[in-house]
C-alpha positions in Angstrom: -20.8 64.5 -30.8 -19.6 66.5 -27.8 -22.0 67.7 -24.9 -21.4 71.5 -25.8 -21.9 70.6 -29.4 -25.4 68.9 -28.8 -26.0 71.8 -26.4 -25.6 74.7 -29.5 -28.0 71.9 -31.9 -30.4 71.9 -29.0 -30.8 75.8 -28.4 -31.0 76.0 -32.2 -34.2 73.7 -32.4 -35.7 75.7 -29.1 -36.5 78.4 -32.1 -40.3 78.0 -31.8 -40.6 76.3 -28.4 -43.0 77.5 -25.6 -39.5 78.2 -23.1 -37.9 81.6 -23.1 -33.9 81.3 -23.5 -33.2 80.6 -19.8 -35.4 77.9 -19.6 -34.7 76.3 -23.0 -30.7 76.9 -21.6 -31.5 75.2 -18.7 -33.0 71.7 -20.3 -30.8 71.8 -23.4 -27.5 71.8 -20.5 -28.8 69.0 -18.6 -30.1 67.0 -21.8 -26.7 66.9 -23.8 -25.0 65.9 -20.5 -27.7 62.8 -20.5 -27.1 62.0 -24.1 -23.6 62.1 -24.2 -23.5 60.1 -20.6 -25.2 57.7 -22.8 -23.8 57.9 -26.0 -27.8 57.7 -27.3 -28.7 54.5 -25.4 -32.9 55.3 -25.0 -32.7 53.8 -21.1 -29.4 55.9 -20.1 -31.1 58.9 -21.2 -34.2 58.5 -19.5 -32.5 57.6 -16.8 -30.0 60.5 -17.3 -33.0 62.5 -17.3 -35.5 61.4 -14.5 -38.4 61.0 -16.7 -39.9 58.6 -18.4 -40.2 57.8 -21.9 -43.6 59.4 -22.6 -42.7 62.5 -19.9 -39.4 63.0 -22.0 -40.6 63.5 -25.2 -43.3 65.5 -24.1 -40.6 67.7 -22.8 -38.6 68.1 -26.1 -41.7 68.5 -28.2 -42.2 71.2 -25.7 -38.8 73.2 -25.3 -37.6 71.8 -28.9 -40.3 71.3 -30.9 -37.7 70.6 -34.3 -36.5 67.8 -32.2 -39.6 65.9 -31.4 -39.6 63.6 -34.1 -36.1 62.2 -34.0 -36.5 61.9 -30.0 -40.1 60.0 -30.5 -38.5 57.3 -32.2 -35.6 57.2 -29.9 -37.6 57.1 -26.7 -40.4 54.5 -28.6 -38.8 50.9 -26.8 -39.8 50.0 -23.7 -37.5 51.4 -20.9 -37.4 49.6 -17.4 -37.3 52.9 -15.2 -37.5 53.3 -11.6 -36.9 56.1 -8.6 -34.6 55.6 -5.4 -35.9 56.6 -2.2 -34.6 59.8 -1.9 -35.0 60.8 -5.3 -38.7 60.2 -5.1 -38.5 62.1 -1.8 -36.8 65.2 -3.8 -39.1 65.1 -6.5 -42.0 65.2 -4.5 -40.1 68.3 -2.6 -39.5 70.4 -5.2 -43.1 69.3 -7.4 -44.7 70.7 -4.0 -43.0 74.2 -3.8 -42.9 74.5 -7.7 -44.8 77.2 -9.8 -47.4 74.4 -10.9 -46.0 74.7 -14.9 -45.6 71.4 -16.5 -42.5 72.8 -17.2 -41.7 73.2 -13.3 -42.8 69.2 -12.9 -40.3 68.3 -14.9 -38.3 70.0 -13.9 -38.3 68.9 -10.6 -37.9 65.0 -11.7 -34.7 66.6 -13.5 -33.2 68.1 -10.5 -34.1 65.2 -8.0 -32.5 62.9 -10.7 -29.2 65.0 -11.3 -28.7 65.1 -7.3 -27.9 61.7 -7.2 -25.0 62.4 -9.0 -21.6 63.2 -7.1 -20.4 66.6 -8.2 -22.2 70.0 -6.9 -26.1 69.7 -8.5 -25.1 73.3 -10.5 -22.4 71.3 -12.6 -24.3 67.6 -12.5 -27.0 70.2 -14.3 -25.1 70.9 -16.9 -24.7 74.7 -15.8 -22.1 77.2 -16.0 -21.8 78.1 -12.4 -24.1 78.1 -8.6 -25.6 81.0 -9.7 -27.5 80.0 -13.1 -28.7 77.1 -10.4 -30.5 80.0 -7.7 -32.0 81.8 -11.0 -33.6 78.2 -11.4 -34.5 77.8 -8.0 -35.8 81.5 -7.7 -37.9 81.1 -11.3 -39.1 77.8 -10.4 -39.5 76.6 -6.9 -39.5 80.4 -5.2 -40.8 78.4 -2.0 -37.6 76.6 -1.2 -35.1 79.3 -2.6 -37.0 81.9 -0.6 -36.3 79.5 2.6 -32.9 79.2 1.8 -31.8 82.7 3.0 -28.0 81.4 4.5 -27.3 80.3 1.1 -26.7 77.1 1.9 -25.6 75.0 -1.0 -28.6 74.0 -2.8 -27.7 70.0 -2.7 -27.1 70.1 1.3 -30.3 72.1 1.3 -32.9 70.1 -0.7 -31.7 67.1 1.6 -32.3 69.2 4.7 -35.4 70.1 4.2 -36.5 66.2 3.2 -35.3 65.4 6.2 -37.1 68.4 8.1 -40.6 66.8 6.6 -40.0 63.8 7.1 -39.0 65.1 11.0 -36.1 63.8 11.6 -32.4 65.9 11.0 -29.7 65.2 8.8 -27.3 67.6 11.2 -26.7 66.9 14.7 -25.1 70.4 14.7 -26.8 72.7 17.6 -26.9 75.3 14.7 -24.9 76.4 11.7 -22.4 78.6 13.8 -21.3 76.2 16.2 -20.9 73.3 13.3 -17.7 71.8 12.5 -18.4 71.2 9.1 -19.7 74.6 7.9 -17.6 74.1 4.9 -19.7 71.6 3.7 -22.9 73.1 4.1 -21.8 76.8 3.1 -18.3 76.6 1.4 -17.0 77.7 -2.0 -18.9 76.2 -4.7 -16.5 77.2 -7.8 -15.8 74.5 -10.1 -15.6 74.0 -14.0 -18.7 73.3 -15.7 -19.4 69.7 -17.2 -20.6 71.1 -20.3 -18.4 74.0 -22.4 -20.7 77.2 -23.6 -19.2 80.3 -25.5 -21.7 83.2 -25.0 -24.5 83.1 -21.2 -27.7 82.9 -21.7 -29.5 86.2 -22.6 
């Protein structure tokens, strides 16, 4: 099954769940992106995911409650499952600035996951474009979004401002205006999605 094809089964079975549509949008995009990268291998979607087995499941009995049972017994085996550096270092980022949901937590393993992938973190999401990404940042980790007021792009900026707590700098620029590289901090963004929708999220 295609990723936009397991995306219109997911937001089907979010009927019920404790998201609203954006939210449920949000998780059913980056899920059917894990799945297919996976083609339903239990460890590949964890790790497609950022969350373990037990955190997982809890998340689909959550957002897709019709879905929890078939997921259970897919995410049942044991699962080696570990963090790089910096994706522990981004987690702990964005779980600090979040809104404090459960749903924000796991969210912020999902996004820290994703951001180790190469393309921009809006399409390794699953989303349709950069600015379904800032509703996410602005719904769930204000903090950082609110911070974020050049509208940098969101990748360059969660690993900025690691790098600004852990105090040392990631740009040897003297500031933004006098950088070389201001393209790659601040450039265009447009891109297809990885994962085909008809209609945008209400």
């Amino acid at each position: 099954m295609e990723a936009k094809d397991l995306y219109s089964s997911f937001m089907r079975a979010a009927s019920g769940g404790a998201c609203d549509h954006f939210d449920a949008h949000v998780v059913a995009c980056a899920l059917s992106l894990a799945v297919t990268e996976g083609a339903g291998d239990a460890a590949a979607l964890v790790n497609g995911m950022g969350l373990e087995p037990a955190e997982l499941s809890a998340l689909i009995s959550h957002v897709f409650p019709g879905l929890s049972e078939p997921f259970a017994r897919v995410l049942s085996v044991d699962v080696a499952f570990s963090r790089q550096a910096d994706e522990a270092c981004l987690r702990e980022l964005l779980a600090r600035n979040s809104n404090g949901s459960k749903l924000g937590l796991s969210l912020a393993a999902i996004v820290a996951r994703r951001a180790l992938r190469p393309h921009h973190l809006w399409q390794d999401l699953g989303l349709r474009n950069r600015r379904e990404l800032s509703w996410l940042m602005e719904r769930h980790f204000e903090r950082l979004a609110s911070k974020n007021a050049q509208d940098m792009k969101w990748k360059k900026y969660l690993y900025r401002a690691i790098c600004r707590d852990e105090g040392f700098s990631l740009c040897v620029a003297p500031s933004c205006s006098e950088c070389r590289d201001f393209e790659g901090c601040f450039g265009d963004e447009r891109g297809d999605s990885l994962l085909s929708h008809a209609a945008p999220p209400a």
